[in-house]
N, C-alpha and C positions, 0 to 999 in steps of 0.2 A: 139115240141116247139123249137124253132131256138135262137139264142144270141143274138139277136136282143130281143124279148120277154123278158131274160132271164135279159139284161142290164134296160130296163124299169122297171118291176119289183125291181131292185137291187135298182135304182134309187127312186124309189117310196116308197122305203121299209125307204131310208136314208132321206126322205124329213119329212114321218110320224116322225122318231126314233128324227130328228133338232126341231118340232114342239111340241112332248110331253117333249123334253128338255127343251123348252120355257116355255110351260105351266106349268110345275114341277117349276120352278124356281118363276113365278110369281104367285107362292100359297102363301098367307099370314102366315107369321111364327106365329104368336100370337092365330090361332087358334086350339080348340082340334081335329078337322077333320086333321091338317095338314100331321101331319105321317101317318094315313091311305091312303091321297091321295096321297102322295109322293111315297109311299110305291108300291102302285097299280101300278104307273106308271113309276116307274121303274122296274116294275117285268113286264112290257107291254116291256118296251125298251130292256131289257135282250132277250126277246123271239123274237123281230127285230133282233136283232143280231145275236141270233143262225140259223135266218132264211137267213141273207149275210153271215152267213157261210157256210151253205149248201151250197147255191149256188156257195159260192169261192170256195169250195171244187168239186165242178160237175165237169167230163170230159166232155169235146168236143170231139164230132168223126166226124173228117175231110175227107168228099168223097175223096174215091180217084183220080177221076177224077176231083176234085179241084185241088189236089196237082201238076196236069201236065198241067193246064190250065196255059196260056202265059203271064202274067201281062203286061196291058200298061202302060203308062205313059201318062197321059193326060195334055197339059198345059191348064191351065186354063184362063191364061192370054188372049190367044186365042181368038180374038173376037165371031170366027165360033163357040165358044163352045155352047156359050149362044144364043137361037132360039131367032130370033124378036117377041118383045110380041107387 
């Protein structure tokens, strides 16, 4: 799996945890369901989080022949950058 994968997922993980935030919040307060389902779903968001934390927590191992590869500098402003579509 690469960090590219790694950022997708993180990202995917924060978009579920913004959505069951939403949906917890517009559960009606007046009813008897309310605290089980609030309940549920924040024990769903707790387990998102421990799951961004893994991942914040992961090493990256850097090839070493990354570490001696040259970086360019690209300007982008550069018309040649961009092919004729």
């Amino acid at each position: 799996m690469n960090v590219r994968d790694l950022y997708n997922i993180y990202e995917s993980i924060n978009r579920d945890i913004a959505k069951l935030k939403t949906t917890r919040s517009s559960i009606p307060v007046d009813r008897e369901y309310t605290s089980v389902l609030q309940n549920t779903i924040t024990s769903e968001i707790e387990k998102f989080e421990s799951l961004k934390k893994l991942i914040q927590e992961l090493e990256v191992e850097i090839p070493d022949d990354y570490k001696t590869v040259e970086k360019q500098s690209v300007d982008y402003t550069d018309p040649s950058f961009f092919p004729m579509v």
